[in-house]
N, C-alpha and C positions, 0 to 999 in steps of 0.2 A: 504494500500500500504506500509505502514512505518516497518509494522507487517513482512510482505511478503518480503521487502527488507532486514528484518534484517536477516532473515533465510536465507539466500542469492540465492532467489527463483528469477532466471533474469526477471522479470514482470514489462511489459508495458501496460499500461492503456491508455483508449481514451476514454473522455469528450464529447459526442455529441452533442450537442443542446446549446443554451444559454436561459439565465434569471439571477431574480436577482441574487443568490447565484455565480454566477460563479466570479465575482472578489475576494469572501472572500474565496472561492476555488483554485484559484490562488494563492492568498496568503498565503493561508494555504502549498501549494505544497513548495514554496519559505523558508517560513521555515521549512517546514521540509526537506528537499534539496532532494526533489523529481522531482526538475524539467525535471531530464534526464529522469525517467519514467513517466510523466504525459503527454499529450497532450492533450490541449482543442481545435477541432475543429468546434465548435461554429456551426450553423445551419447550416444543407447539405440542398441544395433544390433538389436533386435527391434521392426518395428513393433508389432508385438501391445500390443509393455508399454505403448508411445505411446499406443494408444485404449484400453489398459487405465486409465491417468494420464486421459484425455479421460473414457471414461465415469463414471469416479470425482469431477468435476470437477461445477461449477455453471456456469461461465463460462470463453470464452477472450479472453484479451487479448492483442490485436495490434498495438501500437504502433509498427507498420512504418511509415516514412513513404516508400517505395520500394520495390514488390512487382513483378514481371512478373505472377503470377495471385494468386498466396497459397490453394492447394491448402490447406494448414491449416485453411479458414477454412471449404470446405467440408466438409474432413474431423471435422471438431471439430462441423458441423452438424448431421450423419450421422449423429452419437455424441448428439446432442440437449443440444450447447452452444449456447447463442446465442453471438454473437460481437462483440465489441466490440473495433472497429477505426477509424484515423487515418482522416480524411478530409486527401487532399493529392493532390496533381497527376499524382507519378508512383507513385501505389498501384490498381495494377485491384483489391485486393483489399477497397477499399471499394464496388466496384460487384459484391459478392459477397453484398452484406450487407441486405435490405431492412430501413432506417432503422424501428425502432418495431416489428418485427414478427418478426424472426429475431435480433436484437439491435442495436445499435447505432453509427450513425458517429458519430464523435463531432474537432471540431477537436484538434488536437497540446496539451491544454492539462489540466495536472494534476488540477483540479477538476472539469470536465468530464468526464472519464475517469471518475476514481473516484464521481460521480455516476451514471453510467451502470453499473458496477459494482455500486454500493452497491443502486440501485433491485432488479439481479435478486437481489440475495444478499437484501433483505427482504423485499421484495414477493412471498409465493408467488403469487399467481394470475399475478402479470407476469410471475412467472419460467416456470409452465407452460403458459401459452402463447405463450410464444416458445419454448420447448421443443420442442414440438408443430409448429410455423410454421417452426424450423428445420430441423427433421429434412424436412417435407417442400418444404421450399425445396433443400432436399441431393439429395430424389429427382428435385425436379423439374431441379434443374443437372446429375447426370448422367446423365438419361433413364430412370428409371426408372420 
């Protein structure tokens, strides 16, 4: 986000879920005076609002570096987010993601990330057809 604001790319983020990390996450946003683009809205108990928050959305970011599947990432695909996720060892949820065409793996590393990021948030044609490449990359993972 810090990467993204300084390019002066107007990008607002939302926090969905809680656990532990989410206070040092806060605090993290606090110093870095991210707070006017952060919002943490802590657990939804309505999926609806979930892919209501996804179709409203340009991109999801998955900075997991430890998934069993990362359901998210096809969910989010579904909804016609590319997806931009850790590439690591113990994440299946980077083998969810075709590199360059549903969005992007990208290594555990700041600049990287927000490059990937930044590319869908300007580049319209990049961004709709990964748009397009996502959604049916989602039908094709759950046999539709």
């Amino acid at each position: 986000m810090r990467e993204l604001v300084r390019k002066g790319v107007p990008v607002k983020c939302c926090v969905i879920g809680d656990g532990p990390e989410r206070p040092g996450l806060e605090n993290l946003c606090k110093d870095l005076r991210l707070e006017s683009n952060v919002t943490f809205l802590g657990f939804l108990d309505r999926p609806e609002d979930v892919y209501a928050l996804m179709k409203s959305s340009k991109v999801l970011v998955f900075p997991s570096t430890r998934e069993g599947f990362g359901l998210v990432v096809v969910e989010a695909n579904a909804c016609g987010l590319p997806a931009v996720v850790v590439k690591a060892r113990h994440n299946a949820a980077s083998s969810l993601v075709k590199h360059g065409e549903s969005g992007f793996v990208c290594n555990l590393d700041v600049q990287e990330i927000a490059d990937a990021v930044y590319r869908l948030l300007i580049d319209d044609a990049t961004y709709a057809r990964m748009q397009q490449a996502a959604m049916a990359w989602a039908r094709q993972l759950i046999g539709m």
